[in-house]
C-alpha positions in Angstrom: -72.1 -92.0 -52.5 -68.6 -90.1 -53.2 -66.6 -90.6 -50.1 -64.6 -87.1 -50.7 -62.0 -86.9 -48.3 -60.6 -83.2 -46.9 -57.4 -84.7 -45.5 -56.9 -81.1 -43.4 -56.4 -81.9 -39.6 -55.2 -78.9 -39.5 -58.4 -77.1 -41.0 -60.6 -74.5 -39.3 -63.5 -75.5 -37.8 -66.8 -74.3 -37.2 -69.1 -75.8 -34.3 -72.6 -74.4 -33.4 -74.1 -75.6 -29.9 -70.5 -75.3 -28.7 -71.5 -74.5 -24.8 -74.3 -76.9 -24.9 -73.5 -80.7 -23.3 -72.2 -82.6 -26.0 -71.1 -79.0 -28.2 -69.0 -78.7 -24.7 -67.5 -82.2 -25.3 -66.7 -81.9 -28.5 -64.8 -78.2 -28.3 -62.8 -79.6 -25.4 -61.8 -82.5 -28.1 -60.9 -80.4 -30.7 -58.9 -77.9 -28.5 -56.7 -80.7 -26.5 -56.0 -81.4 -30.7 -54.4 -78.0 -31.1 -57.3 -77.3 -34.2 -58.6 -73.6 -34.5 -62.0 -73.2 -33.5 -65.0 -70.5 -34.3 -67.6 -71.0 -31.7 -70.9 -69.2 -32.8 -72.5 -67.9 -29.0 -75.6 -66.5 -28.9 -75.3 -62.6 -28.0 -75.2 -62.3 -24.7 -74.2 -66.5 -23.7 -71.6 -66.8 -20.9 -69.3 -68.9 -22.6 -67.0 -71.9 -20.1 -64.0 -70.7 -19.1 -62.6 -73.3 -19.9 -63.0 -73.3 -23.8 -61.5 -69.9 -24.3 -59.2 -71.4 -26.6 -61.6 -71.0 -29.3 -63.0 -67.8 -31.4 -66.6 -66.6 -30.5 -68.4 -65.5 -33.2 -71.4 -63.5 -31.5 -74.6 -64.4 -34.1 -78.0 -65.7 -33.7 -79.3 -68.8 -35.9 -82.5 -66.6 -36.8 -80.9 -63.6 -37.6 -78.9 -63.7 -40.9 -77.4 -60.2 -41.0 -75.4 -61.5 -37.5 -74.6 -64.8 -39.3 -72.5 -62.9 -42.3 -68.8 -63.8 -42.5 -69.3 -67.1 -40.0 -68.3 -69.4 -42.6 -65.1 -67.6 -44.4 -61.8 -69.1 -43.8 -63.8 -72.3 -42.6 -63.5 -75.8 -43.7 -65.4 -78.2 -41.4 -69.0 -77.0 -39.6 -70.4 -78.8 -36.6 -73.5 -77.7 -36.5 -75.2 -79.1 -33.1 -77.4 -76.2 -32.5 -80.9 -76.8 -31.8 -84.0 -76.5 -29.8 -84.4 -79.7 -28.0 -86.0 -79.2 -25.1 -88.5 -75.9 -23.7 -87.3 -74.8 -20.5 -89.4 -76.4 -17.0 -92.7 -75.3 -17.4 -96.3 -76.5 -16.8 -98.3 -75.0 -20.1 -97.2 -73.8 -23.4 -98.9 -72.3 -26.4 -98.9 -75.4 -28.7 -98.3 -73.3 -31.9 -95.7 -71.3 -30.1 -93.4 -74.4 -29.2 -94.2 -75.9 -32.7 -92.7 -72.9 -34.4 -89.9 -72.7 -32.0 -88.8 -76.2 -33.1 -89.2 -75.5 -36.7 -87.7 -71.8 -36.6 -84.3 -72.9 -35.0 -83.9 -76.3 -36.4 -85.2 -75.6 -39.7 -84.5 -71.7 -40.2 -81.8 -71.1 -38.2 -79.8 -74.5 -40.3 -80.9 -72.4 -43.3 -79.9 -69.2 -42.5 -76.5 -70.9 -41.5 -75.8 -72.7 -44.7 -76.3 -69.6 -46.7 -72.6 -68.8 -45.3 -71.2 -71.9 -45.6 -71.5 -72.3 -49.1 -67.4 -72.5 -49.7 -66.5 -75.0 -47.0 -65.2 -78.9 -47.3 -67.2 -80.4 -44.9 -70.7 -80.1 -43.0 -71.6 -82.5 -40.1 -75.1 -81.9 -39.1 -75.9 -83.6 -35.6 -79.6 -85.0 -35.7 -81.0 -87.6 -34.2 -83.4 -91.4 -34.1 -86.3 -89.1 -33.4 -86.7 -88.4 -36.9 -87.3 -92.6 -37.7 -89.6 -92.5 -34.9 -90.3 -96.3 -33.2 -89.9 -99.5 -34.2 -87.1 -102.2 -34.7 -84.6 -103.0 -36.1 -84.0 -99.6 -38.1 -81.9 -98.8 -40.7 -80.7 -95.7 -42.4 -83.1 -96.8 -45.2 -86.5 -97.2 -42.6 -89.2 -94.6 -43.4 -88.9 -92.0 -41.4 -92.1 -91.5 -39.2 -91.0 -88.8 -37.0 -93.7 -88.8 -33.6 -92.7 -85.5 -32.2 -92.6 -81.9 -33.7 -89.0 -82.2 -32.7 -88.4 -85.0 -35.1 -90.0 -83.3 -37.7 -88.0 -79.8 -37.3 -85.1 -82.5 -37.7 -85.9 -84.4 -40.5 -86.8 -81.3 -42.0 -83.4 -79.9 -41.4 -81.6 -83.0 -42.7 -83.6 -82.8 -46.3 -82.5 -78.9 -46.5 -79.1 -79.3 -46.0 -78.8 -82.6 -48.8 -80.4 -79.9 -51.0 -77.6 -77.1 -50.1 -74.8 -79.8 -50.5 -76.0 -80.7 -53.7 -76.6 -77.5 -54.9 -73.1 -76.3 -53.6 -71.2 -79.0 -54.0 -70.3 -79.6 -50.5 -69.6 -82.6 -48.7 -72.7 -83.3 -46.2 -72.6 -85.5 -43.5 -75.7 -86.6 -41.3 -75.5 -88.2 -37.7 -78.5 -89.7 -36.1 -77.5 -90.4 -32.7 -79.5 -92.6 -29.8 -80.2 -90.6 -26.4 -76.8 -89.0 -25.4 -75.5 -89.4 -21.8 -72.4 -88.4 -19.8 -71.0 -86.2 -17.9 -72.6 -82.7 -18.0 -75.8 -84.2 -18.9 -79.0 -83.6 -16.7 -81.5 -85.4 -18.5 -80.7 -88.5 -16.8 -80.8 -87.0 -13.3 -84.0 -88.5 -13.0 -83.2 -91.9 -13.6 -80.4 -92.0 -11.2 -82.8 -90.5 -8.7 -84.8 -93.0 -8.8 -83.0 -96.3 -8.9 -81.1 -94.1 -5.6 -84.4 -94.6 -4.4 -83.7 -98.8 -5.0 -88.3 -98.8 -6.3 -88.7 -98.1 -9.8 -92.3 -97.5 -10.8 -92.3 -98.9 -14.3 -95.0 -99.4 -17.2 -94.9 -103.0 -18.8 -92.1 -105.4 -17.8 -89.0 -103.2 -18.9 -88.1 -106.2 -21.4 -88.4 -103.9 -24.3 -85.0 -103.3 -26.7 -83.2 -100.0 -25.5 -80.5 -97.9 -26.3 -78.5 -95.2 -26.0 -75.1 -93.7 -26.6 -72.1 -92.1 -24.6 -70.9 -88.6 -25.7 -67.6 -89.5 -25.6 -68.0 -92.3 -28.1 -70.2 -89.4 -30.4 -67.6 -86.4 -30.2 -65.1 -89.7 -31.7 -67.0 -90.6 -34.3 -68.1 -86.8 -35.1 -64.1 -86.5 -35.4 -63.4 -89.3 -37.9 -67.0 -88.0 -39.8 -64.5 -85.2 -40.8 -62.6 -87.0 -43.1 -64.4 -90.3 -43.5 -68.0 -91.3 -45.2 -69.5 -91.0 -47.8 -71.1 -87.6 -49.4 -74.6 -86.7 -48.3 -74.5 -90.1 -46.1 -77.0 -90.6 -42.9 -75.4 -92.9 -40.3 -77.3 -93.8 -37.2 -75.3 -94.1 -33.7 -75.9 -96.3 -30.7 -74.5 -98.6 -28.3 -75.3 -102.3 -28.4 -79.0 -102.6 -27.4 -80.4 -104.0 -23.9 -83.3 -104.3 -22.6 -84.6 -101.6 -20.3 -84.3 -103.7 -17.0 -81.0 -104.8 -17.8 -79.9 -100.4 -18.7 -81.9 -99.6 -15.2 -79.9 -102.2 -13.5 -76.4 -100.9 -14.9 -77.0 -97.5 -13.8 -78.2 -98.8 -10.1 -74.9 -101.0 -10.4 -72.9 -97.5 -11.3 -74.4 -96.0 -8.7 -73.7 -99.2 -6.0 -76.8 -100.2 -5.3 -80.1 -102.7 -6.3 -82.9 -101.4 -8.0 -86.5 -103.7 -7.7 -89.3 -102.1 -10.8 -92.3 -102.2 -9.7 -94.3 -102.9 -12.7 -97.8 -101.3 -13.6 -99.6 -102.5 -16.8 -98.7 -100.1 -19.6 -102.1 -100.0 -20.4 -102.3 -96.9 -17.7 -99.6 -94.6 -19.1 -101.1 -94.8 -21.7 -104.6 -94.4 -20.7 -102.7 -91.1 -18.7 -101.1 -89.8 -21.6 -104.1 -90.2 -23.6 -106.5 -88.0 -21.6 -103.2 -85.1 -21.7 -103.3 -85.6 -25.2 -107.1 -84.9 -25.6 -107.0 -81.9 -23.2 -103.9 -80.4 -25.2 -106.2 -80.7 -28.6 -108.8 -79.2 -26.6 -107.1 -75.9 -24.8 -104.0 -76.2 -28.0 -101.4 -76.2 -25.7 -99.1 -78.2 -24.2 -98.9 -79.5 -20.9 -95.9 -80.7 -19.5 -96.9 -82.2 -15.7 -93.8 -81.9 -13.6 -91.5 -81.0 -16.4 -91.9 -84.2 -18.1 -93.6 -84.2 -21.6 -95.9 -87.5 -20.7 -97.2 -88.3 -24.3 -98.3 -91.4 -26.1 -94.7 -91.2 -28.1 -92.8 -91.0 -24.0 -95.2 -94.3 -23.5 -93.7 -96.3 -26.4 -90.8 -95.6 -25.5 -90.3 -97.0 -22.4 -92.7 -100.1 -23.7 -91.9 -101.2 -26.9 -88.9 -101.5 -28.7 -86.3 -99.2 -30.3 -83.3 -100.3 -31.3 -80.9 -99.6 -34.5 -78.3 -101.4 -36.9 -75.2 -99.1 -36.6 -72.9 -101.0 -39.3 -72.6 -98.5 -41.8 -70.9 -96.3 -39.4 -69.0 -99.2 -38.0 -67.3 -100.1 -41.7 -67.5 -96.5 -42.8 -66.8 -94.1 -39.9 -64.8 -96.9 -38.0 -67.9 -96.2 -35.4 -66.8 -98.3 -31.8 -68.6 -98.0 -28.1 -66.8 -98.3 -25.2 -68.0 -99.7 -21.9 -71.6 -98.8 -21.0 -71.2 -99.9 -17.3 -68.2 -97.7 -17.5 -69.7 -94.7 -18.9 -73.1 -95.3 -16.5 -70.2 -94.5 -13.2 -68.5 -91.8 -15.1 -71.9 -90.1 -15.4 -73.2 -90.9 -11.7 -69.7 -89.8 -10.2 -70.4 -86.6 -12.2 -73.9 -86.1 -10.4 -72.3 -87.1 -7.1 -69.3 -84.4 -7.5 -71.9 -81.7 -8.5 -74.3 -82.6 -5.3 -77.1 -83.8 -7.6 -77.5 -86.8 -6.1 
């Protein structure tokens, strides 16, 4: 690939997803660099006070006419906006989820490429999910997506190589691990429960895992700017560990000992299963106190998953910094906030 270099530090930028938890991370990175920022917030958002610094561009992703004019003057789009997660509920509408996933990852990346047809430089955050499991993976392993989510994703990836080629812009895709750090709530529950010093756990916990620090993405998301090559997928992670070593770490962060209690995997599965067949049944999904406990959730936390991150070491100059480190960083956070 052409590794097409803008050279602009000085550039505008772009960044979608700017008041979500790593978008949030990011802006406050590129405002302490003194760069001029257009935030697009959904109309209506209550944007942190304290990224003010940058220009809010009111707009919806599904709404074109409110998208017009978001990419003039620009020369580097982050575009981190997406539907991850549904908000805490027990059932949804299975076609209605699967079309919000899709309509905001996949429409809404459309809709927001049609006006940045002129600029240097896109970054598109995505993410492992759309490889799906196994190990060790590549940027060249088949993508086998095993959640609607990684689909919407992949899906978005493969639009936006065909905009950059057609446009002749310089595309760049990131495919991170399973972001924590400060600001972050989806790991609450983890910290919870090691607090608890009894981890119920299917299988032995042996299994490769990893994740990644957000402070180590928003870095490599800032050299992606003017390093890599054009139309180039990089995957991102920290060094992998097994699970009971990553469980142990976060109990060490949070100072004490955590003891998993292990039941045979064979059970969450068998659990997940029967949710699965009642969720073909009813076509909906069930999500049993907020937690989405499917076959894909069981592999998981069984089996391993773990990446080879040297492209982005020799081309992004991709580094991690301490994971115990990061692990206290992100339990003083809950502890400041009286989460835990």
């Amino acid at each position: 690939m052409k590794n097409r270099i803008n050279g602009d530090q000085n550039g505008r930028v772009l960044v979608t997803g700017g008041s979500g938890f790593i978008g949030q991370h990011l802006v406050r990175a590129l405002l302490a660099a003194g760069r001029k920022i257009r935030c697009l917030a959904f109309k209506g958002e209550e944007w942190p006070k304290d990224l003010s610094g940058s220009e809010i561009f009111p707009a919806d992703l599904l709404d074109p006419v409110s998208l017009k004019g978001i990419g003039q003057d620009i020369d580097t789009v982050f575009h981190l906006a997406a539907f991850v997660d549904p908000p805490v509920r027990l059932i949804y509408k299975r076609a209605d989820l699967k079309n919000k996933y899709f309509d905001v990852n996949c429409k809404g990346t459309s809709n927001l490429l049609d006006n940045c047809g002129q600029v240097k430089r896109f970054i598109y955050l995505s993410s492992t999910a759309v490889i799906g499991q196994g190990s060790p993976q590549t940027e060249e392993s088949l993508c086998r997506p095993a959640s609607d989510y990684g689909f919407s994703k992949l899906e978005a990836e493969e639009r936006l190589l065909r905009f950059a080629k057609q446009k002749k812009i310089s595309a760049v895709i990131l495919r991170p691990a399973s972001v924590y750090g400060p600001g972050d709530f989806s790991w609450l529950p983890v910290f919870r429960s090691v607090l608890r010093q009894n981890v119920l756990f299917p299988g032995a916990g042996k299994n490769l895992w990893q994740s990644l620090f957000v402070g180590d993405l928003v870095d490599v998301m800032l050299k992606a700017e003017n390093r890599g090559g054009d139309g180039s997928i990089y995957l991102l992670a920290e060094d992998s560990c097994s699970l009971r070593v990553f469980l142990a770490e976060a109990a060490a962060a949070a100072g004490v000992k955590v003891r998993i209690i292990s039941f045979p995997p064979a059970m969450a599965f068998c659990a997940a299963g029967i949710k699965q067949f009642l969720e073909n049944i009813f076509k909906v999904r069930i999500f049993p106190f907020g937690v989405d406990l499917s076959v894909d959730l069981v592999k998981r936390l069984t089996r391993d998953r773990a990446c080879s991150c040297e492209r982005a070491k020799q081309e992004l100059g991709f580094k991690c910094s301490d994971r115990r480190q990061n692990l206290r960083l992100l339990y003083e956070w809950y502890k400041d906030n009286k989460l835990v």
